[in-house]
C-alpha positions in Angstrom: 82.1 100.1 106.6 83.4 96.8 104.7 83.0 93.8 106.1 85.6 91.1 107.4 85.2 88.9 104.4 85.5 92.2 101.7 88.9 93.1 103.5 89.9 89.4 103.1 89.0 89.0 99.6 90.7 92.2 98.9 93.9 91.3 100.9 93.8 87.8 99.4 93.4 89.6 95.5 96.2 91.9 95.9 98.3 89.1 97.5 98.1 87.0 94.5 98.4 89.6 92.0 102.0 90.5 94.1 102.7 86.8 93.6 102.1 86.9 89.8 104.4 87.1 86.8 102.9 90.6 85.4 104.1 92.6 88.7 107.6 93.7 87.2 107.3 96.9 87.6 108.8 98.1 91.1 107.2 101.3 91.4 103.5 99.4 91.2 104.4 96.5 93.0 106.2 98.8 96.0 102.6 100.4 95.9 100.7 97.2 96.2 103.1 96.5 98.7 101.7 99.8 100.6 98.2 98.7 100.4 98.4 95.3 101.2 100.2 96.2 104.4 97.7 98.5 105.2 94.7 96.3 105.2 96.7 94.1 107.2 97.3 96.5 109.6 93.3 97.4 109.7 92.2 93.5 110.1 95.1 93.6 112.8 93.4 96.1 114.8 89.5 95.1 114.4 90.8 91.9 116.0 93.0 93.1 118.8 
């Protein structure tokens, strides 16, 4: 199992690579999207 700080740093990557420039395409940024709310969802939980 990952820990805390891997989740974050993974959340925080895919964050920034949203936030950048290069994300045009929708299909690939609607899949980040995906992801990124997923580990959300999975810190979410570990901490309720």
């Amino acid at each position: 199992m990952r820990s805390e700080a891997e989740i974050r740093e993974q959340y925080d990557f895919l964050k920034a690579e949203l936030d950048s420039p290069e994300m045009r395409h929708e299909g690939v940024r609607e899949m980040f999207t995906y992801y990124r709310r997923a580990l959300g969802w999975v810190l979410e939980e570990e901490h309720m």
